[in-house]
C-alpha positions as CSV (number, residue, x, y, z in Angstrom):
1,X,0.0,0.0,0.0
2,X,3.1,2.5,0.5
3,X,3.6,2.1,-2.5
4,X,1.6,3.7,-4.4
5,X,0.7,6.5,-1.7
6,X,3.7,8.7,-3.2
7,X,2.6,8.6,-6.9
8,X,-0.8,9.5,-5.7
9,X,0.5,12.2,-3.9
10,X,2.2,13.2,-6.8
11,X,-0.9,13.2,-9.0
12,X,-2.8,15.7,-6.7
13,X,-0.1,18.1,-6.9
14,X,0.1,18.0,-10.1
15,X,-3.4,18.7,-11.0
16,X,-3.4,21.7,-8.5
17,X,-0.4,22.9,-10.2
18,X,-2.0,23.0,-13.5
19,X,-5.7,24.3,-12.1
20,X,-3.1,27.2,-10.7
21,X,-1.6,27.4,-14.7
22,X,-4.7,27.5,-15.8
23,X,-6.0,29.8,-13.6
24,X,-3.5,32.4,-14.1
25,X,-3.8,32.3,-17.8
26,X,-1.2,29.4,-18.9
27,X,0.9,32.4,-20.4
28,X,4.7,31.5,-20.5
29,X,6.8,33.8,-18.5
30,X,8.5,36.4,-20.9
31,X,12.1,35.0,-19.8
32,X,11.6,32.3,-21.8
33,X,9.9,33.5,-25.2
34,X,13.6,33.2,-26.6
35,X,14.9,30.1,-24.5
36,X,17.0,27.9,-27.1
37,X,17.2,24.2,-26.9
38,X,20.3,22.8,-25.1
39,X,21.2,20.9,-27.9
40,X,21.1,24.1,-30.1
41,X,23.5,26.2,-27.6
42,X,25.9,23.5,-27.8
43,X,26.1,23.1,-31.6
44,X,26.9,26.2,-31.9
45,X,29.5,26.7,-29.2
46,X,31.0,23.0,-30.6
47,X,30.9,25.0,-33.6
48,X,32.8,28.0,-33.0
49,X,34.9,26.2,-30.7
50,X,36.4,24.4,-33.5
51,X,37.1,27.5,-35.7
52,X,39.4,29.0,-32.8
53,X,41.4,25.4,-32.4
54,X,39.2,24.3,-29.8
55,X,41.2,26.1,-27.1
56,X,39.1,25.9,-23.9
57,X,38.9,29.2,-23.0
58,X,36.1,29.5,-26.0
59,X,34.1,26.9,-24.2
60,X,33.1,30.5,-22.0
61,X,33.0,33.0,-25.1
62,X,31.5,30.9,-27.8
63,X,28.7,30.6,-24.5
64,X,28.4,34.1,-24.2
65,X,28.2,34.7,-28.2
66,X,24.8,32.1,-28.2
67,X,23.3,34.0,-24.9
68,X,23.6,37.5,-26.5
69,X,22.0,35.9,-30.4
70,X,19.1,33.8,-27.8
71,X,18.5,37.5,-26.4
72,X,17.9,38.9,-30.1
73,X,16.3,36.7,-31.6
74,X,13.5,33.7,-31.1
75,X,15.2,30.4,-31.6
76,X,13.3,29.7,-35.1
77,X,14.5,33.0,-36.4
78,X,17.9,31.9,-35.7
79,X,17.7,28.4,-37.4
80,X,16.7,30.3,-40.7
81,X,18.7,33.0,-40.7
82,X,21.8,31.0,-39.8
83,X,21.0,28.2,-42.4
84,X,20.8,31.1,-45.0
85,X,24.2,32.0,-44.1
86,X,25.6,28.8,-43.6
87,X,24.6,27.7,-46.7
88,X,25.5,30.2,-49.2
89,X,29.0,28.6,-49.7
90,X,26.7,25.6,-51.7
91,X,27.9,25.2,-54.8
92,X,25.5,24.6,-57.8
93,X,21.4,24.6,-57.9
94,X,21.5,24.0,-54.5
95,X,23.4,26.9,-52.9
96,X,21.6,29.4,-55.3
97,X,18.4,28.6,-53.1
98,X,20.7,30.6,-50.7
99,X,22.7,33.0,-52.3
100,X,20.1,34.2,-55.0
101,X,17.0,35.2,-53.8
102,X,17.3,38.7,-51.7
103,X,15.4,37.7,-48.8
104,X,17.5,35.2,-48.2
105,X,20.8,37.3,-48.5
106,X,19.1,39.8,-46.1
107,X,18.5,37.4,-43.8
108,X,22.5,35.9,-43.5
109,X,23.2,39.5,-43.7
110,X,21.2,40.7,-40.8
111,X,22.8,37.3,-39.1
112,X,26.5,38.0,-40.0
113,X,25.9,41.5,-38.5
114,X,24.5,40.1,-35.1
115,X,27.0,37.5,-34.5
116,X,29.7,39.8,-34.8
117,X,28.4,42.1,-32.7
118,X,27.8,39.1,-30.5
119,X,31.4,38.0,-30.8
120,X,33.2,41.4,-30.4
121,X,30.8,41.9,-27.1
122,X,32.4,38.5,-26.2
123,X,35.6,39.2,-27.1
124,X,35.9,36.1,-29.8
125,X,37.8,37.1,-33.4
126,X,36.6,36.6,-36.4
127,X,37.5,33.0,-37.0
């Protein structure tokens, strides 16, 4: 009988937790309308950390580059804008999808220009 006593308990909190929610309106705190995924952050600090020979110290700034781009921009405006960039070096049919059309070289523009203003705040060269 113990046994189950602890995921009962558990059940009744967590339907007065969400009565609570959905009392107060369900609305997500504004801290996190531009919350990345973990596994985003650290793609792009693996990332930069291999352009600046994986030194350790960039484990810190290539951190601090991704806090200050999450604080711009929602996390799906990121994944477009930095696959436009990304993949303007294509070569062929392919990469025209990214280098052609001028929305899309606005968009890698506008994402070049954050990230190094991102970096310099973070003191990491261009690399």
């Amino acid at each position: 009988m113990k046994r189950f006593f602890l995921p009962l308990r558990l059940a009744a909190a967590a339907a007065a937790l969400a009565a609570v929610s959905s009392a107060a309106g369900a609305a997500p705190p504004a801290a996190h309308a531009h919350d990345y995924p973990t596994s985003g952050r650290v793609e792009y600090v693996l990332e930069c950390m291999q352009k600046h020979d994986g030194k350790y110290e960039y484990l810190y700034k290539c951190s601090c580059v991704i806090d200050h781009i999450a604080k711009s921009m929602r996390y799906d405006e990121y994944v477009t804008m930095s696959t436009a960039l990304r993949n303007q070096t294509l070569a062929g049919e392919r990469g025209a999808l990214f280098r052609d059309p001028v929305p899309v070289k606005e968009m890698a523009s506008k994402y070049r220009a954050l990230q190094a203003s991102a970096a310099k705040a973070c003191y990491v060269p261009p690399g």
